[in-house]
Structures are given as structure tokens and as C-alpha cells.
C-alpha positions in Angstrom: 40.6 80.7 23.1 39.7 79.0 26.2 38.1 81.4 29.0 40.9 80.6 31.6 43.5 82.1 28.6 41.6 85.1 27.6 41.1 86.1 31.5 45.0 85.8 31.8 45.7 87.8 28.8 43.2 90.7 30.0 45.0 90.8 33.2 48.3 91.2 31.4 47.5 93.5 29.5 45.7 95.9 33.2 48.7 95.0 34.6 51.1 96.8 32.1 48.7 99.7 30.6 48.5 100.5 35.2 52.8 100.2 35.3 52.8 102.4 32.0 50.1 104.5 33.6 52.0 104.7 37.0 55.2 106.0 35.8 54.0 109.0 33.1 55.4 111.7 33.8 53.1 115.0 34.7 54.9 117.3 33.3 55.5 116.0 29.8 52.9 118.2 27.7 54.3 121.6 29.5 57.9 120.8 28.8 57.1 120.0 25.0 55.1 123.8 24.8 58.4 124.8 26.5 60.9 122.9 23.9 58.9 124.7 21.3 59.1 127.9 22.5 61.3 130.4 20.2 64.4 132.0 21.7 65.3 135.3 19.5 68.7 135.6 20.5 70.8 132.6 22.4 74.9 132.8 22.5 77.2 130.3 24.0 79.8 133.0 24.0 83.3 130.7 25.0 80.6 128.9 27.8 81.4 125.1 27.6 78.8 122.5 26.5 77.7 121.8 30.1 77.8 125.6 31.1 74.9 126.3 28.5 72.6 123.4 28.9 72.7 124.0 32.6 71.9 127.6 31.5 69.3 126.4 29.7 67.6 124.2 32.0 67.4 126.9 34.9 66.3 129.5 32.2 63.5 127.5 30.8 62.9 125.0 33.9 63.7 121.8 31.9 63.7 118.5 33.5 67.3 117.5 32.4 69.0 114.5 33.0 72.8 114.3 32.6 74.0 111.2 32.5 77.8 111.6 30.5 80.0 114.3 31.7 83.8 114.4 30.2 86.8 116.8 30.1 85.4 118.0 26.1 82.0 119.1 27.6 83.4 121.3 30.8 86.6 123.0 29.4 85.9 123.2 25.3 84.8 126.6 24.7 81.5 127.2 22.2 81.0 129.9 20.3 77.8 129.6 18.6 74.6 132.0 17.9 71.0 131.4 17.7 68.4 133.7 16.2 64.9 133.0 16.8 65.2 129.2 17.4 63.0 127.1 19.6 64.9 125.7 22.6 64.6 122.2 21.4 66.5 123.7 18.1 69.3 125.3 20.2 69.8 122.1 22.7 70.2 120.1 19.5 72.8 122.6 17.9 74.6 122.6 21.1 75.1 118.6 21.4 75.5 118.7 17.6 78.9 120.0 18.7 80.1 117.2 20.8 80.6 113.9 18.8 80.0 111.8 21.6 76.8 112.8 23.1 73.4 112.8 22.1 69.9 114.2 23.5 66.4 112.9 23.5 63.5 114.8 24.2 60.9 111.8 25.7 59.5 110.7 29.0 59.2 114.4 30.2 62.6 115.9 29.9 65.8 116.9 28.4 68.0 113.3 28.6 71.7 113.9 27.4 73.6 110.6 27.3 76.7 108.6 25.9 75.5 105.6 23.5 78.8 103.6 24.7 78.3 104.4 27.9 74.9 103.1 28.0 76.1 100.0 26.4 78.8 99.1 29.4 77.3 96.5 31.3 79.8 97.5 34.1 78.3 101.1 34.5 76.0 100.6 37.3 74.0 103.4 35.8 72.4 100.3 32.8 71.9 98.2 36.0 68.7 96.7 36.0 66.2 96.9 38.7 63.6 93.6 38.6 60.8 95.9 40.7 61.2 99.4 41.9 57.9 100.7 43.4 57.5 104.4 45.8 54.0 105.5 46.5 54.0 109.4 47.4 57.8 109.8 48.6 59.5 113.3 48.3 61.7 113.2 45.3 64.7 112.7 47.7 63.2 109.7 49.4 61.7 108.4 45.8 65.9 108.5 44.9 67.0 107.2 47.9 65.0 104.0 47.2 66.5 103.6 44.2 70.2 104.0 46.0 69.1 101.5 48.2 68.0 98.9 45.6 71.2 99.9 43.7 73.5 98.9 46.5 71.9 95.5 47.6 71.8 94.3 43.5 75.4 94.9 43.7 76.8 94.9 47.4 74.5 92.4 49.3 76.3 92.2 52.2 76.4 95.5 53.2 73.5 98.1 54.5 72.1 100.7 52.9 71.4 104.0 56.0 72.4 107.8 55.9 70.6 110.8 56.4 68.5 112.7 53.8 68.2 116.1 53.0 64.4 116.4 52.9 62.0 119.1 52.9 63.3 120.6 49.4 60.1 119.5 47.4 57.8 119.4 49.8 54.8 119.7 47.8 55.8 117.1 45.5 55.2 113.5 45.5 56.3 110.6 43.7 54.6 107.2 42.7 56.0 105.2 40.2 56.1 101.3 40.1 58.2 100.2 36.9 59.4 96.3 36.6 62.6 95.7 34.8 64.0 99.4 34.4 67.5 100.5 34.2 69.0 102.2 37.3 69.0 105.9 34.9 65.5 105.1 33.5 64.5 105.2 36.9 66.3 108.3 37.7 64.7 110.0 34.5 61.7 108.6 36.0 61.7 110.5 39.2 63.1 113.8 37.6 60.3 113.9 35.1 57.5 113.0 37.5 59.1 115.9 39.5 59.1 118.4 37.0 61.1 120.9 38.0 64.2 119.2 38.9 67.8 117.8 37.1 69.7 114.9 38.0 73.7 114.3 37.0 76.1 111.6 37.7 78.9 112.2 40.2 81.9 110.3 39.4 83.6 110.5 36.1 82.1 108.3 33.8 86.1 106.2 33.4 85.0 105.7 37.5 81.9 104.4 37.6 82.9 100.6 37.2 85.0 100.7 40.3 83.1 100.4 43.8 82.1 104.0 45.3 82.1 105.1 48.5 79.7 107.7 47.9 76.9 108.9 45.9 76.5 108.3 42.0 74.3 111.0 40.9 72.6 113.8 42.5 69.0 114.9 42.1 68.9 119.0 42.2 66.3 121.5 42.4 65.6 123.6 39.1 66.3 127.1 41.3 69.0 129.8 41.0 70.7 128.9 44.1 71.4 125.7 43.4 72.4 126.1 39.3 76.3 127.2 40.4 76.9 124.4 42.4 75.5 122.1 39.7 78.1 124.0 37.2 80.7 123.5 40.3 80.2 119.9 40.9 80.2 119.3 36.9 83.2 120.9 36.1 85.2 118.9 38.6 84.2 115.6 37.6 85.5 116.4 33.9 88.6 117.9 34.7 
């Protein structure tokens, strides 16, 4: 190998370990001790699919992405009982229930998704982002970036501006620089990096092809206040 060859190749290969490097999440080996941890006594008693992981995800503080949300997982009742079974177990049992999801536990959280969905090239959610890069942004700025590179991939003719609800994580900062990701790898990204927050879409996932006015998802804190109005906000995009 010529030395003009082997110097390329060692600077391909920094380049990608420092973008794999850049964008691992912090939290990952705490929320695999958490996944592991043994619940004596879990019952979905009539709660709905969405109902329990959100209980879950506040109870244990689980990154959690949700990226499918439909009628089946916000009005079907469960009834299902769990004796001393780790979380991981119990999440598993509960998606078990719903043909059309699935769950992975990777990357530093809890990712429920759609397998169809993710294979619609129209849901802007699998759109691709050639270079996303933040460098110690709140998780709402980190988010808003993405919005941003979202809207001008798809709509470049219009602006991207609006106020931001800062101030929620203010101890928490996000770096990530990831070439070539998709618009919810991203999001999972952020969320995980975070470590104590979930992030769900907004719009019904028969929606999401048609242009929106407003926001797609929404990135939440993992506190008590906030868990009804994720359960709120759910509920009425599957009805």
C-alpha cells in the first residue's frame, strides 16, 4: 500500500471511531442495570398499551422513544400480570400484545417503533439528514436544530423561527455530530444523550406524509408533572 493510501485510510477510520464516539449516549450502562432490575409485582389492570409504558418510563426513568402511536395502543384495554420480572421482561410482554409494534433496547433507551412505518419513505420521520452536528445545546435547542434541518430538506423556500421553551434541562448539554442519520435516529440520539427524557411523534402516523403546520414530535422531561400530559397528548393522536 502506498503511504499517500494508508494515511487516507487512518484518517477514515479517526474520522468515524470520533462520529461513533460523538454520539454515544451517557446514559447507556445505567439504563441496561435499570432494564435488568426485577419488578415483583407489575399489572396493566384495563391500562392501554401506551398508558403502561408511559408508566413505566416515569417509574423507572427510561429514555423512551415513541415513534408509532395508533387507536389499538391508546383505547385497547390490557390485562396482564407480572411477578418478579425485570423491566426489560415486562416492556417486552407488553408490546408482545400489539402485533404491530416492536421494541429495542439499544443506543441508551427504550425505542418502540412500527417496522412499516419505518419503511415509508414518505414519513418524514426515515428522512435522512446528510450532517447534523450541535456542540453543548440544551436538549430543546439540540431538537430544534434538527426541526430546522428537517424543514429546509423538505420545504426550502420557507424559514425555520419560533420561540423555544428553554431552561427545562439546564444542566444538560448536547454534542452529537452524526453524518447520514435518519430524522428519528437523531431524535433517539438526543433523548439518549439526555438521559432522563422521552420523545413521541405528534400527528397520527396516517398524517405524517401530508405537510404540517406544526410540530412532529415532542421531546419531554422524565418528571411527574409532565407524565399526564404525555398520556393526554397520546391519547388524542390515536383516537
Amino acid at each position: 500500500m502506498k503511504p499517500l493510501r494508508l494515511s487516507f485510510l487512518v484518517f477514515a477510520l479517526f474520522a468515524g471511531w470520533t462520529t461513533a464516539v460523538s454520539a454515544k449516549p451517557s446514559g447507556s450502562t445505567s439504563i441496561e442495570t435499570t432494564l435488568d432490575r426485577k419488578v415483583p409485582r407489575f399489572d396493566t389492570s384495563g391500562r392501554t398499551l401506551v398508558a403502561c409504558v408511559v408508566d413505566l418510563a416515569y417509574e423507572y426513568q427510561l429514555s423512551m422513544a415513541l415513534e408509532f402511536v395508533d387507536a389499538d395502543a391508546t383505547t385497547r384495554p390490557l390485562n396482564l400480570q407480572f411477578r418478579n420480572q425485570s423491566v426489560r421482561k415486562i416492556l417486552e410482554g407488553i408490546i408482545r400484545q400489539a402485533p404491530r409494534y416492536r421494541v429495542n433496547f439499544s443506543q441508551g433507551l427504550v425505542d418502540i417503533f412500527n417496522p412499516e412505518s419505518r419503511d415509508d419513505a414518505s414519513n418524514p420521520f426515515n428522512a435522512v439528514i446528510s450532517d447534523f452536528a450541535v456542540a453543548k445545546q440544551e436538549t430543546r435547542q439540540a431538537e430544534f436544530q434538527l426541526f430546522c434541518a428537517l424543514n429546509s430538506q423538505m420545504h426550502p423556500s420557507s424559514g425555520c423561527g419560533g420561540s423555544l421553551a428553554v431552561g427545562q434541562w439546564p444542566s444538560v448539554q448536547i454534542t452529537l455530530h452524526l453524518q447520514n442519520a435518519k430524522v428519528y435516529e437523531i431524535l433517539n440520539a438526543i433523548v439518549a444523550q439526555n438521559g432522563k427524557a422521552l420523545w413521541t411523534l405528534m400527528v397520527r402516523p396516517d398524517a405524517l406524509s401530508k405537510r404540517q403546520s406544526g410540530n412532529l414530535w415532542y421531546v419531554y422531561p422524565l418528571e411527574q408533572p409532565f407524565k399526564s400530559t404525555v398520556l393526554e397528548r397520546l391519547e388524542g393522536i390515536g383516537r
